[in-house]
N, C-alpha and C positions, 0 to 999 in steps of 0.2 A: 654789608656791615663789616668794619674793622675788626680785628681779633680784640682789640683794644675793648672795643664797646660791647661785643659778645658776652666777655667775659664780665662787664659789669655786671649785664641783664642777667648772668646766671647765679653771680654770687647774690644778687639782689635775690633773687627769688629763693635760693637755698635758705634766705635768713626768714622766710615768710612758713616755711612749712609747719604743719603743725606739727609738736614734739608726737602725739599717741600715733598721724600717719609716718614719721618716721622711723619708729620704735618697729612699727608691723613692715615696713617696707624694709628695712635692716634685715628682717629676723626673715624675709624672703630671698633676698640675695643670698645672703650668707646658704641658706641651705641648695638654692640653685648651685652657687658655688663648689660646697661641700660635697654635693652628691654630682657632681661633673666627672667626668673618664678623667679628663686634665688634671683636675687634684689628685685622684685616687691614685693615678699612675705616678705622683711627681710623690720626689724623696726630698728635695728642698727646695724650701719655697720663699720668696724674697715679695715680700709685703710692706706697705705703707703702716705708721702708726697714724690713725685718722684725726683730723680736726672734726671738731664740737659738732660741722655741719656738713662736713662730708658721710659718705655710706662708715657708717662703725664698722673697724677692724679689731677693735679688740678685743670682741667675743669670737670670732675667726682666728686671731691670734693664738688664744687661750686654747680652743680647739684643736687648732694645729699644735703646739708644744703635746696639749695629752694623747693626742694621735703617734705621737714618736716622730713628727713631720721636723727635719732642720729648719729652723726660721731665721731668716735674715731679713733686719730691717735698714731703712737707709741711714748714713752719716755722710753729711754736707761737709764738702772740705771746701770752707767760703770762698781762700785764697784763690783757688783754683777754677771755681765757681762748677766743681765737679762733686758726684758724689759716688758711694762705693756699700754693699752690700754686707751689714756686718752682721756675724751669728749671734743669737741672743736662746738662752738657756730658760731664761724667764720675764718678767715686768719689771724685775730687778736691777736686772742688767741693762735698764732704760735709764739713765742715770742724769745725764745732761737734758738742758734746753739748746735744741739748736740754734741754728740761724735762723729760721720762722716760729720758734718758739714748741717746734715740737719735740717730744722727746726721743734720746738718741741714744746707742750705746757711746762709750767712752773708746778711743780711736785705739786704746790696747783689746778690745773685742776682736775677735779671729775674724779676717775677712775673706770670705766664701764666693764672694763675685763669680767668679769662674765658674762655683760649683752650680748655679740657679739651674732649676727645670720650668718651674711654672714663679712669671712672676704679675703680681694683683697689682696696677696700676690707679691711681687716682686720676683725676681729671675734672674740667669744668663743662666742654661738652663735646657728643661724638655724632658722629652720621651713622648710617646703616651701613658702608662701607669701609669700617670700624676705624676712621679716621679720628685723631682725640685731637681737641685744644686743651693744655696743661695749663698752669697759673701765668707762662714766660718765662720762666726760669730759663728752660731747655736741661734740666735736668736728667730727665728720663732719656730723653731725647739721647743725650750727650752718654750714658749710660748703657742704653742699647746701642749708637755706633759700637762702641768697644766692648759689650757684651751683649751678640746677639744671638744665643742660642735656646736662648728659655722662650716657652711658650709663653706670650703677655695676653690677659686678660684686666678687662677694666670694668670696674663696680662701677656701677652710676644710676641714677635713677630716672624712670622713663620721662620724666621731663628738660632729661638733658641730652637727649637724641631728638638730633634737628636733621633738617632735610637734607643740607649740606653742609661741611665747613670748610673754612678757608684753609687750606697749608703748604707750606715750604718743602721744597725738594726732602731737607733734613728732617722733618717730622716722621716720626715712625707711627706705624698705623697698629693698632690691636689687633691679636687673632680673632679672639673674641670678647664680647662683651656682656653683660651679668646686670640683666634690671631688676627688678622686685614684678616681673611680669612675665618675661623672658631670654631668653640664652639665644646672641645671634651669631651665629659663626660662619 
């Protein structure tokens, strides 16, 4: 199967879940997450702001800010077709729609790239050998070439771990991965 048509089948199915099993399956990640050595030990963390149907980050987010945790989130610089890791103080500081419609800080936010220790990855789907297919972009991708020293982990839910998937020399793979069932590293 094509990466193409993979990722149909999974955004197809994310749009099928029921809101109450997402709600309980959110609220298990997040605390797998939370109480992981990997967070606990990381001083700044570089997070996704979540669409409607991916794993919610942003009671994770909220989290992390009252923890004292640095959070950076991403800002897509289209031209470039790059993106870059920017600090955010609060939900405030989310100010733009990006280039996918999600929200962003505004490109005067401090950019802490360098500084990442632990960073929460989105994705559509991964193997056990924490291989991820992303939307296409190659963002992340593009991301971790030039900043690779943060631990990555990726939220997903056990329906998006398949037996294998396809990837390119340049795909970068997860350390570990965070389901609403279990932590595989």
């Amino acid at each position: 199967m094509s990466k193409k048509e993979l990722r149909s089948i999974i955004m197809d199915k994310r749009q099928y879940v029921e809101i109450g099993n997402k709600k309980i399956w959110d609220e298990n990640i997040k605390k797998n997450l939370l109480n992981s050595e990997e967070y606990k030990k990381a001083d700044t963390v570089f997070i996704y702001v979540s669409m409607s149907d991916e794993v919610n980050t942003i009671d994770i987010i909220e989290t992390m800010l009252k923890e004292g945790k640095r959070v950076a989130v991403p800002k897509v610089i289209t031209g470039l077709k790059a993106m870059e890791a920017l600090e955010i103080k609060g939900f405030s500081d989310l100010s733009e729609s990006g280039a996918f419609g999600i929200l962003e800080p505004t490109m005067d936010a401090k950019n802490i790239s360098n500084e990442i220790d632990l960073s929460i990855v989105p994705g559509l789907a991964f193997d056990c050998k924490k291989r991820r297919l992303g939307y296409g972009g190659g963002f992340y991708d593009k991301f971790f070439a030039k900043y690779d020293k943060s631990i990555k982990i990726a939220l997903c839910y056990e329906y998006q771990i398949l037996d294998e998937i396809e990837v390119e020399n340049f795909d970068k793979e997860m350390d570990i991965l965070i389901t609403e069932k279990r932590i595989i590293k």
